[in-house]
MDAnalysis code that builds the backbone (N, CA, C; Angstrom):
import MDAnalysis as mda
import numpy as np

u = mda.Universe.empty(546, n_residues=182, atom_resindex=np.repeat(np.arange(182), 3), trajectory=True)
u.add_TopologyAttr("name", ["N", "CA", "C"] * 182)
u.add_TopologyAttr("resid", np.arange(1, 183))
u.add_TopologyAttr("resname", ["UNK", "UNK", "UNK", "UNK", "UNK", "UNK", "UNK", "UNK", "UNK", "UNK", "UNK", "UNK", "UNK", "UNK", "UNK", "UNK", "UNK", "UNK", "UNK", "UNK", "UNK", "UNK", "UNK", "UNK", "UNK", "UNK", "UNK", "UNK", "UNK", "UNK", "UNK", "UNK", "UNK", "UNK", "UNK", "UNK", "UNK", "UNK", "UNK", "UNK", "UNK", "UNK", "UNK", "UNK", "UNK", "UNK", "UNK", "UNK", "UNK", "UNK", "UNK", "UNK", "UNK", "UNK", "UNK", "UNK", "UNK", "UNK", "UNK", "UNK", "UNK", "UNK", "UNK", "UNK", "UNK", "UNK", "UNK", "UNK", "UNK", "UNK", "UNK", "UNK", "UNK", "UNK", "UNK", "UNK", "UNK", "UNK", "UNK", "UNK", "UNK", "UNK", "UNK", "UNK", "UNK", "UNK", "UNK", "UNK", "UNK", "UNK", "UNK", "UNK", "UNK", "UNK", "UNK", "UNK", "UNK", "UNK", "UNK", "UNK", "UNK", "UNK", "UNK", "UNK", "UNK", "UNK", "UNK", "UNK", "UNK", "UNK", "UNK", "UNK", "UNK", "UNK", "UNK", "UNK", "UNK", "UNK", "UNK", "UNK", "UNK", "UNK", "UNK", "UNK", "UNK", "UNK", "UNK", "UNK", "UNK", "UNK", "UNK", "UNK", "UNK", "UNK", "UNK", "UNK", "UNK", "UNK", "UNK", "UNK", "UNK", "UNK", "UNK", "UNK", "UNK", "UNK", "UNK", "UNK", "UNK", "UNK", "UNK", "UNK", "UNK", "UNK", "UNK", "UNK", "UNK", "UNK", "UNK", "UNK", "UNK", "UNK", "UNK", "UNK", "UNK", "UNK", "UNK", "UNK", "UNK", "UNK", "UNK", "UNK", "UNK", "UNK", "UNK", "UNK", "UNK", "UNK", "UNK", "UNK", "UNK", "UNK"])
u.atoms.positions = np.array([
    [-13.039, 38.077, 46.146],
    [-12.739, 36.750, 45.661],
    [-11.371, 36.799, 44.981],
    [-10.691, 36.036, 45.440],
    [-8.885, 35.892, 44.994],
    [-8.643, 34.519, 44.166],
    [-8.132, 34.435, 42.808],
    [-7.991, 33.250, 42.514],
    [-6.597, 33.352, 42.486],
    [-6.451, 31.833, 42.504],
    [-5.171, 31.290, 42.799],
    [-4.627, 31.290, 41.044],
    [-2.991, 32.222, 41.040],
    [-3.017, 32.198, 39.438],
    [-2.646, 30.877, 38.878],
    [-2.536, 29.911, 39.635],
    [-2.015, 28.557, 38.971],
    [-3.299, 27.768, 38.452],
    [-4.333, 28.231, 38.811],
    [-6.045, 27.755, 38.869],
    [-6.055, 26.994, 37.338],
    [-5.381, 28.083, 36.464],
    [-5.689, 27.335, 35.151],
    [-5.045, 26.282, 34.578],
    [-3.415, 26.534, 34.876],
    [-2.585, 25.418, 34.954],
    [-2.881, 24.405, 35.144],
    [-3.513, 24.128, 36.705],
    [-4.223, 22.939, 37.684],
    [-5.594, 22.347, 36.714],
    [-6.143, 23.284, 35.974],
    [-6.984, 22.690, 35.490],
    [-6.875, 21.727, 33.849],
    [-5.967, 22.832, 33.538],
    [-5.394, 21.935, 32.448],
    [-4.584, 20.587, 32.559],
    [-4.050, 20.443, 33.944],
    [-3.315, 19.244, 34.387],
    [-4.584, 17.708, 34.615],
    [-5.330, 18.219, 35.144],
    [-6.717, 17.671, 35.315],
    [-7.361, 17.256, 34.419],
    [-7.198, 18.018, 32.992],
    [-7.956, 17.577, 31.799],
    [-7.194, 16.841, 31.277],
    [-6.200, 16.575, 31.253],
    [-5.001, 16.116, 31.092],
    [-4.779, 14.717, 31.349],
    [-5.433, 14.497, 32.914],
    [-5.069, 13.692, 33.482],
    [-6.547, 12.873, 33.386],
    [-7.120, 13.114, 33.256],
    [-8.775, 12.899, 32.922],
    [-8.502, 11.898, 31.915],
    [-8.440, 12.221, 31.044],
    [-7.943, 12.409, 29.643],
    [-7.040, 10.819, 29.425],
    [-6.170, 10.472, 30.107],
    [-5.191, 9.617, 30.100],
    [-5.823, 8.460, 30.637],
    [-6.430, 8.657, 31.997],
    [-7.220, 7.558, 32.775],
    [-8.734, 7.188, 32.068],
    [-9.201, 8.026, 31.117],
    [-10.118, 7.439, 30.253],
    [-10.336, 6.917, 28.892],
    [-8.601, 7.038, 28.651],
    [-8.446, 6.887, 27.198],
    [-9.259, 7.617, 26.100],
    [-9.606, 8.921, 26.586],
    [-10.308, 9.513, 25.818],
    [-9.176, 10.195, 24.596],
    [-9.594, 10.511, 23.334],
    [-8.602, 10.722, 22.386],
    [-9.148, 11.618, 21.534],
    [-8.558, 12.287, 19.880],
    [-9.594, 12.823, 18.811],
    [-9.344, 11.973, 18.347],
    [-11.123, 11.887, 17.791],
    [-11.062, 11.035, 16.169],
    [-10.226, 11.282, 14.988],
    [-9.592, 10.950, 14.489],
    [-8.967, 11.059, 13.372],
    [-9.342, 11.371, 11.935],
    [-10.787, 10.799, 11.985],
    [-12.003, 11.376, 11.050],
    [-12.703, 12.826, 11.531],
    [-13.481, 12.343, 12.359],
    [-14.099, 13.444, 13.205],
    [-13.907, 14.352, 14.234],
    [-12.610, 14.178, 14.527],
    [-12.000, 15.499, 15.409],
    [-12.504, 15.678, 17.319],
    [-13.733, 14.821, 17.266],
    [-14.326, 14.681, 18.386],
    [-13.774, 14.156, 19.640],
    [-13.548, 14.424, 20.878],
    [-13.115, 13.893, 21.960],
    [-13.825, 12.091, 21.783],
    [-13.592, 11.145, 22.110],
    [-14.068, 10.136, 22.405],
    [-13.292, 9.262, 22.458],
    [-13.838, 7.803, 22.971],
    [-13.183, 6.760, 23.626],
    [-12.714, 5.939, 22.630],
    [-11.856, 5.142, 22.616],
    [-11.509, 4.418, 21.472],
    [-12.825, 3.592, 20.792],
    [-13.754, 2.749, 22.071],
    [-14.717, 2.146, 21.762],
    [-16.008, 2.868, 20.688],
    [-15.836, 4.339, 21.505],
    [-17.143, 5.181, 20.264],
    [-16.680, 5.629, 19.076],
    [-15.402, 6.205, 18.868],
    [-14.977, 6.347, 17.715],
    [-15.068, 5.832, 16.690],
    [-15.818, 4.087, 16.551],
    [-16.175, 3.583, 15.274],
    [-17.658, 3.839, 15.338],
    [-18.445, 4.871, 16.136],
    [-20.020, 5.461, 15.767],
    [-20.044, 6.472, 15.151],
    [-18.602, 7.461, 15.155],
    [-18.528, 8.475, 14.100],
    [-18.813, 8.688, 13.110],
    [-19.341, 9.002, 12.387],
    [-19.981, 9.232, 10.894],
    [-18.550, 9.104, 10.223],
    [-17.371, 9.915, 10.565],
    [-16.548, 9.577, 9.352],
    [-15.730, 8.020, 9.429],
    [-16.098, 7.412, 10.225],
    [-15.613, 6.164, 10.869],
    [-16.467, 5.547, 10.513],
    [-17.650, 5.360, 10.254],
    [-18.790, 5.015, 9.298],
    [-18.534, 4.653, 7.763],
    [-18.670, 5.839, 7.600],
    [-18.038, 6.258, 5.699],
    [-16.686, 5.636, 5.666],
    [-15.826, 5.691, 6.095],
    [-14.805, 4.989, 6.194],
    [-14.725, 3.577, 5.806],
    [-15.700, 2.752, 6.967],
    [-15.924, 1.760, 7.078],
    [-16.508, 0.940, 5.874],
    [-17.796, 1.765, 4.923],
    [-18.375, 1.190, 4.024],
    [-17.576, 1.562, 2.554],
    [-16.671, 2.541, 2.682],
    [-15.502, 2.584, 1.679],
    [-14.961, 1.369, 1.507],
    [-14.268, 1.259, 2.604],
    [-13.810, -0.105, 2.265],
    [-14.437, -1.451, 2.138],
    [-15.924, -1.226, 2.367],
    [-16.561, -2.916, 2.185],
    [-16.694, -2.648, 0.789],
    [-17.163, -1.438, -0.071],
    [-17.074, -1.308, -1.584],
    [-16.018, -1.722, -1.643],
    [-14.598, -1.299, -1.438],
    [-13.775, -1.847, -2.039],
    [-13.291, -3.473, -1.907],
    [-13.700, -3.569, -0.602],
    [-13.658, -5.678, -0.486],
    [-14.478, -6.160, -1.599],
    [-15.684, -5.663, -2.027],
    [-16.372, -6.603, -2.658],
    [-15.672, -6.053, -4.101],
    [-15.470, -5.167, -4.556],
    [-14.631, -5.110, -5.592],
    [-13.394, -5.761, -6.144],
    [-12.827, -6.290, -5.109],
    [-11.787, -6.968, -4.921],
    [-12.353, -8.694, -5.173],
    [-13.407, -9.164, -4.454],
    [-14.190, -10.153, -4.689],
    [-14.329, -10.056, -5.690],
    [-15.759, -9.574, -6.520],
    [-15.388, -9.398, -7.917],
    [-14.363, -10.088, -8.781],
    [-13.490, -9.218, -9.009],
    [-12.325, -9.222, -9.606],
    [-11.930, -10.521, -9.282],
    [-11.661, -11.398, -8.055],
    [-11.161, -12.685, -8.084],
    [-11.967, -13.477, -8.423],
    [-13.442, -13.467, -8.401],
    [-14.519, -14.449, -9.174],
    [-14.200, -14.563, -10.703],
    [-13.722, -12.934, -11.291],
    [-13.158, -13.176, -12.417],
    [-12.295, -13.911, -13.167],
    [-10.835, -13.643, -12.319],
    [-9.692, -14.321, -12.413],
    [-9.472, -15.505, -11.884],
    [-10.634, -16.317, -11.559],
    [-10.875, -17.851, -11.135],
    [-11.558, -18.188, -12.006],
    [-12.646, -17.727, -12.691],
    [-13.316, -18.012, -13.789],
    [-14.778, -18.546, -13.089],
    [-14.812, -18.456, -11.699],
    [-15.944, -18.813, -10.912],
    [-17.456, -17.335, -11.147],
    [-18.229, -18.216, -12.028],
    [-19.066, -17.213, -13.005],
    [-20.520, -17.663, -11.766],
    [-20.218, -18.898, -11.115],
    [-21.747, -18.660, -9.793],
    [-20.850, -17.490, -9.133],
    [-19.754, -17.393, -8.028],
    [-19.525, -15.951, -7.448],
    [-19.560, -15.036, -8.029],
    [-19.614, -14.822, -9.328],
    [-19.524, -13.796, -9.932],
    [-21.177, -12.978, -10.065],
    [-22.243, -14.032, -10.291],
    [-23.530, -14.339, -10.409],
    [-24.111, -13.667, -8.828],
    [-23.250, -14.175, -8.067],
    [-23.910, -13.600, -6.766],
    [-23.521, -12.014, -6.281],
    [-22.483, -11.867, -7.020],
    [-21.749, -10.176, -6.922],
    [-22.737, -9.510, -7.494],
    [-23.070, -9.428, -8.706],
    [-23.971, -8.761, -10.183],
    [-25.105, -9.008, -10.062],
    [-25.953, -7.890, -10.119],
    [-27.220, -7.579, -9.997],
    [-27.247, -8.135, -11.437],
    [-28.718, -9.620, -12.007],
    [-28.813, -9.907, -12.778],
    [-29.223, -8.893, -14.329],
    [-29.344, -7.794, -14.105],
    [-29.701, -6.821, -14.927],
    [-28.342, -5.517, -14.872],
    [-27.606, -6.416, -14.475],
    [-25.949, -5.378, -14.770],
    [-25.663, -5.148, -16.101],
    [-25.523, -3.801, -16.187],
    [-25.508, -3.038, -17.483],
    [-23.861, -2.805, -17.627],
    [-23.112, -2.763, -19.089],
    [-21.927, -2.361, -18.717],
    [-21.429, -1.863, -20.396],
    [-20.507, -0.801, -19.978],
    [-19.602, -0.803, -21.189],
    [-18.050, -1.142, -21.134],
    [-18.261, -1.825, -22.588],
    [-16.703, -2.749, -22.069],
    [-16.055, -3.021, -23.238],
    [-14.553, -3.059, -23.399],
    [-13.849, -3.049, -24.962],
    [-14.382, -4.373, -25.609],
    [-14.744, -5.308, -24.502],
    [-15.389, -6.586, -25.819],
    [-16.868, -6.515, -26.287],
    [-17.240, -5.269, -25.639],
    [-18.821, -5.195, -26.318],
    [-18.591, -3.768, -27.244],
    [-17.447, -3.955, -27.739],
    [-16.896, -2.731, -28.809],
    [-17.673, -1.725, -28.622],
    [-17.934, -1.071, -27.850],
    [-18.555, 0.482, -27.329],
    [-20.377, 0.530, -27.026],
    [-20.669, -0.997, -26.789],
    [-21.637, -1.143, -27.234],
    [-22.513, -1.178, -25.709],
    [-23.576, -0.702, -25.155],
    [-23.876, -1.236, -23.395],
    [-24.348, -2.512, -23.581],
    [-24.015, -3.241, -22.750],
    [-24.827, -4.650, -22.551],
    [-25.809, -4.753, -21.388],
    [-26.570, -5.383, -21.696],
    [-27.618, -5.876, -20.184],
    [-27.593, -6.906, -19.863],
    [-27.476, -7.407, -18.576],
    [-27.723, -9.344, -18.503],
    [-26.274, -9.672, -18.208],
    [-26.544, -10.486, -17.755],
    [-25.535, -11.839, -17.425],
    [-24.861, -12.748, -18.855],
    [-25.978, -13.063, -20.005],
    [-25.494, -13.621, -20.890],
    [-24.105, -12.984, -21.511],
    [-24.179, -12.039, -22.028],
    [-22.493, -11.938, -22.895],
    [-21.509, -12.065, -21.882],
    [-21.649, -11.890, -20.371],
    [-20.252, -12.312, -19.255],
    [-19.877, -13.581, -19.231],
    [-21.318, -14.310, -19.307],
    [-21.262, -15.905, -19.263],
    [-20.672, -16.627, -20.418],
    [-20.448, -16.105, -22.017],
    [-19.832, -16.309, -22.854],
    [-18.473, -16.480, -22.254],
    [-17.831, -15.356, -21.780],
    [-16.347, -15.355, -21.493],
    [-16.078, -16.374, -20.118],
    [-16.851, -16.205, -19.449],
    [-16.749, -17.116, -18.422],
    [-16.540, -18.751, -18.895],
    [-17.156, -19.346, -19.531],
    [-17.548, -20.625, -20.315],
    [-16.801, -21.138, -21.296],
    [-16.037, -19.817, -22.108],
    [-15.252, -20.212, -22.908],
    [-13.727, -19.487, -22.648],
    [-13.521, -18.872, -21.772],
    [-12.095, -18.408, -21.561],
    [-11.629, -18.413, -20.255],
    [-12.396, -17.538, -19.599],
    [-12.039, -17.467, -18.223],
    [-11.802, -18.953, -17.282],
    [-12.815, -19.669, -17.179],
    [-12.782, -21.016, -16.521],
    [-11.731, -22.001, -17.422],
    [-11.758, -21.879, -18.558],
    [-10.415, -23.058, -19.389],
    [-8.971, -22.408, -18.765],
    [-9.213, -21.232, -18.179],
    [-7.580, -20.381, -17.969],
    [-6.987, -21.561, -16.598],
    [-5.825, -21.917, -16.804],
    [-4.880, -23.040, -15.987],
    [-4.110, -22.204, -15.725],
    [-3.505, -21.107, -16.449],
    [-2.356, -20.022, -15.865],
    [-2.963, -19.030, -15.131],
    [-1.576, -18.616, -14.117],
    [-2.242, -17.394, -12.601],
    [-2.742, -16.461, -13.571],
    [-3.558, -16.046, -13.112],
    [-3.722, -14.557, -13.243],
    [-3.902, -13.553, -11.921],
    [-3.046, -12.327, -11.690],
    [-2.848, -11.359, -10.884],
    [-3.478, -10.333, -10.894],
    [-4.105, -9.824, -10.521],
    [-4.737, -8.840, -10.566],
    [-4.789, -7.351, -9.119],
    [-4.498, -6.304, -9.506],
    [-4.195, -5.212, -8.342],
    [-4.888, -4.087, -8.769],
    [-5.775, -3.398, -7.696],
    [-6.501, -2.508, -7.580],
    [-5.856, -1.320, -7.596],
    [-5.297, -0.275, -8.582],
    [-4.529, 1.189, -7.906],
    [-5.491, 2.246, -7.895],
    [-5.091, 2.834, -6.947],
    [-5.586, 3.784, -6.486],
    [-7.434, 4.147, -6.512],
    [-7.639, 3.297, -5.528],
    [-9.253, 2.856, -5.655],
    [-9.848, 4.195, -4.875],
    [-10.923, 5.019, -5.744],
    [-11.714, 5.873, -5.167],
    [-13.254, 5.616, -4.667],
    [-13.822, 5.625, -3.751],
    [-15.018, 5.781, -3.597],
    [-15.950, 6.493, -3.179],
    [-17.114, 6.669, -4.020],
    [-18.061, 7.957, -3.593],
    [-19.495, 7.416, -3.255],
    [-19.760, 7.531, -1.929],
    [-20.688, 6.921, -1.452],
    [-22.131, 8.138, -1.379],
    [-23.059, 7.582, -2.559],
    [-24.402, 8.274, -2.291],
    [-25.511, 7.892, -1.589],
    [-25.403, 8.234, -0.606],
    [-26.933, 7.663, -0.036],
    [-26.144, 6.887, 0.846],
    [-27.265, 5.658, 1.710],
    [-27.217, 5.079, 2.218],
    [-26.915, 3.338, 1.704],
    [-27.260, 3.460, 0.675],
    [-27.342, 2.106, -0.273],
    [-26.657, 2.003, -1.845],
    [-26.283, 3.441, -1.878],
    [-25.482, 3.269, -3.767],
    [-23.969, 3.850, -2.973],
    [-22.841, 3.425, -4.317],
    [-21.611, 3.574, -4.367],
    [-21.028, 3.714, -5.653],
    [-20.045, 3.916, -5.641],
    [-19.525, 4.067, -6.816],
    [-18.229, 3.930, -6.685],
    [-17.192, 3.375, -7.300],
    [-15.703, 3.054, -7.239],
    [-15.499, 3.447, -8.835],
    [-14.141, 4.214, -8.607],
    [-13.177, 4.264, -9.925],
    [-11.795, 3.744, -9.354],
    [-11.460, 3.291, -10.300],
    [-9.822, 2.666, -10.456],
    [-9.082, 2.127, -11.571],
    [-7.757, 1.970, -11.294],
    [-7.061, 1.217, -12.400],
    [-7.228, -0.026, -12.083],
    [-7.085, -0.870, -12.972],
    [-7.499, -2.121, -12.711],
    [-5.556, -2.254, -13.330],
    [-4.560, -3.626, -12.618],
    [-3.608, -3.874, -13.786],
    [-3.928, -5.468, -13.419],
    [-3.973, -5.967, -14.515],
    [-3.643, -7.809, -14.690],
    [-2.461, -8.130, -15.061],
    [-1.596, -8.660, -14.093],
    [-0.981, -9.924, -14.599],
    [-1.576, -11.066, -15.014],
    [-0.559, -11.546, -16.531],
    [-1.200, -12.606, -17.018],
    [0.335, -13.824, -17.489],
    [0.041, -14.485, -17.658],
    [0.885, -15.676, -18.661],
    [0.329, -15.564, -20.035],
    [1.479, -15.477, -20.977],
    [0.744, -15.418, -22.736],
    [0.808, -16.613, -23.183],
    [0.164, -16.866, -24.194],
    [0.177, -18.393, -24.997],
    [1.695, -18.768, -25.364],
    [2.637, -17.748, -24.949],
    [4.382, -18.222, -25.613],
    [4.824, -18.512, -24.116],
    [3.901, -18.256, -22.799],
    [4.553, -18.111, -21.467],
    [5.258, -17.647, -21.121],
    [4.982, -16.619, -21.721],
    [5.816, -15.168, -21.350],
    [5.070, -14.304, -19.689],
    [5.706, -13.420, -19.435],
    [4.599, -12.764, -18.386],
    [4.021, -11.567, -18.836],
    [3.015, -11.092, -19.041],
    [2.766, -9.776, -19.808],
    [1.134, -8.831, -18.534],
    [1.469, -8.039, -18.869],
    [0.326, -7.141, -17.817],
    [-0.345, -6.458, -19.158],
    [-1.827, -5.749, -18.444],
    [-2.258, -5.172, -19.338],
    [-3.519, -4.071, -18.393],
    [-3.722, -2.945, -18.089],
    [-4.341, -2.071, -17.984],
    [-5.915, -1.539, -17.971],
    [-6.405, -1.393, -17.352],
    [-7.971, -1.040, -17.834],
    [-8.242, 0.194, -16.571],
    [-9.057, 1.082, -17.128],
    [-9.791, 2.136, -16.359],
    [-11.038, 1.773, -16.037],
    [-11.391, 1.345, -14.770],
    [-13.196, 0.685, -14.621],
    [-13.610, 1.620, -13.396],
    [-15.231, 1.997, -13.739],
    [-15.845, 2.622, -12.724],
    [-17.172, 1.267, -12.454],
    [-17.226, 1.315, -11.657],
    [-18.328, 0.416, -10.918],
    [-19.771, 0.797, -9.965],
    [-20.631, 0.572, -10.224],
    [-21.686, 1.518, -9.532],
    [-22.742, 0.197, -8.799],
    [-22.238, 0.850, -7.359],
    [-23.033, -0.666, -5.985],
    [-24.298, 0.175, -5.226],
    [-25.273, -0.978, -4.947],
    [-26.226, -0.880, -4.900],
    [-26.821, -1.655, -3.902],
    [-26.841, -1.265, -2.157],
    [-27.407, -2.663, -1.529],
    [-28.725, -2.818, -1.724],
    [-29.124, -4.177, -1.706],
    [-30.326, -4.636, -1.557],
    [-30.474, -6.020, -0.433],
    [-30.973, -5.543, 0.245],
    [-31.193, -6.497, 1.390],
    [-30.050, -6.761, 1.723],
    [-29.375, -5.327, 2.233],
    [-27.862, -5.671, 3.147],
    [-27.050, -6.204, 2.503],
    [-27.263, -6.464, 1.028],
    [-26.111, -7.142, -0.066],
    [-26.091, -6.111, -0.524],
    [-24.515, -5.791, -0.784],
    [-23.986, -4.943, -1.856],
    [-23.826, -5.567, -3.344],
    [-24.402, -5.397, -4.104],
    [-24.603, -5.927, -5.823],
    [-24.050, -4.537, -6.816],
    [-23.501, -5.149, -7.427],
    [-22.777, -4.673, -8.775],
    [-24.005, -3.989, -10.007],
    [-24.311, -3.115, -9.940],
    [-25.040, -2.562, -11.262],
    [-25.000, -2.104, -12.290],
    [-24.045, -1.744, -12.650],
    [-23.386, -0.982, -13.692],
    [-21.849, -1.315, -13.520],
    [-21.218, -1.535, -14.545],
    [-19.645, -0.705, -14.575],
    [-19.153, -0.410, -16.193],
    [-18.374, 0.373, -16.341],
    [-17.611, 1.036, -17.766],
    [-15.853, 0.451, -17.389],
    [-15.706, -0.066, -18.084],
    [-14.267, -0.363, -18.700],
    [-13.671, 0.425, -19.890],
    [-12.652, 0.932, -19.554],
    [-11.965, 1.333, -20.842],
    [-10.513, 1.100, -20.850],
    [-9.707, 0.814, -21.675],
    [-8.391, 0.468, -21.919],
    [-8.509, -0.960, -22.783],
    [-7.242, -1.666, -22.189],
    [-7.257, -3.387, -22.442],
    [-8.334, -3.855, -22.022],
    [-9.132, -4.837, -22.654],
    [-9.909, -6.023, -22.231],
    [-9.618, -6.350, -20.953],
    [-10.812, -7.172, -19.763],
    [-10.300, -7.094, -18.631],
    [-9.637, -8.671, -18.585],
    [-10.334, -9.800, -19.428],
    [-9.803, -10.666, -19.667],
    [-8.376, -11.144, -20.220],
    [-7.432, -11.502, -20.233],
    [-6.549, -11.336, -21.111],
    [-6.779, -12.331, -21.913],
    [-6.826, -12.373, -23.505],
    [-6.912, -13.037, -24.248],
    [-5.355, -13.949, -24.756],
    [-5.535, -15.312, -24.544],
    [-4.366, -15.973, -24.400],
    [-4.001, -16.982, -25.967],
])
C-alpha cells in the first residue's frame, strides 16, 4: 500500500473547504467547531446571554429610579427586598416602605435630568435562577444652584427568577446616596 505524500495536504484542503461552504467556525466562548446558528446553544453563549439580561434589568432598575417611576420599580423588587444603604445609616431594611418614602417625596418631585452609568458591571451567575451584579454606580445630577455635579456609589445586587422574572432581592450600597439630594 503506497500513499500519495500530498494525501494530507489534500485533506487539510478539504477540511478547509468543508469548513467555508458550511460556515462552520470556533465559538468564541466555547472553542467548539459549530455553525453560526448553534453557537448561541453553547453553554458559554448561554451564560453570556443571561449576564447580560442581569445587567438589562439592572439598568431598568436604575431608570425606574431616576424617573421616580416607584410602580416599575415595584415590579423590578421582590416585595421583601432587603438592603443596606447610606440613607438607612448602616441599618438593613425590609419592604418596599422606606424606598417608597424617597420615591413620593424626592425622586418623583425631581424635574431635573438625572444620568446615570453603570462601570464596570460584574456578574456571577449561581444556579440556574440567582445572580449577583457588582458595580460602580456614577449619577449625574443638577444641584439646587444648577450647577452639574456627579456623585458615586459601590452597589452589589442579588437576582432571583421567579416565574421566568428576574426580581431584585437584596442589594448593599456604599458611597454617596443613590438619590441625589437636591
Amino acid at each position: 500500500c503506497v500513499i500519495d505524500p500530498d494525501f494530507p495536504h489534500f485533506i487539510g484542503l478539504f477540511i478547509t473547504f468543508w469548513l467555508i461552504i458550511c460556515e462552520v467556525e470556533r465559538c468564541v466562548g466555547c472553542a467548539r467547531w459549530m455553525t453560526p446558528d448553534s453557537c448561541n446553544l453553547c453553554p458559554s453563549s448561554l451564560f453570556s446571554a443571561r449576564k447580560q439580561e442581569i445587567i438589562k434589568m439592572t439598568e431598568q432598575l436604575i431608570e425606574a429610579i431616576n424617573n421616580g417611576d416607584f410602580e416599575a420599580y415595584t415590579r423590578i423588587c421582590d416585595p421583601g427586598l432587603t438592603s443596606f444603604e447610606p440613607e438607612a445609616l448602616g441599618n438593613l431594611v425590609e419592604g418596599m416602605d422606606f424606598h417608597k418614602f424617597y420615591f413620593e417625596n424626592l425622586l418623583s418631585k425631581n424635574s431635573k435630568p438625572v444620568h446615570t452609568t453603570i462601570l464596570n458591571p460584574h456578574v456571577h451567575l449561581i444556579g440556574e435562577d440567582a445572580a449577583c451584579i457588582a458595580y460602580i454606580r456614577l449619577t449625574q445630577f443638577i444641584d439646587g444652584q444648577g450647577r452639574p455635579r456627579s456623585c458615586q456609589s459601590e452597589e452589589t445586587r442579588v437576582w432571583h427568577r421567579r416565574d421566568a422574572k428576574w426580581l431584585n432581592v437584596h442589594f448593599h450600597c456604599s458611597g454617596s446616596p443613590a438619590a441625589p439630594l437636591q
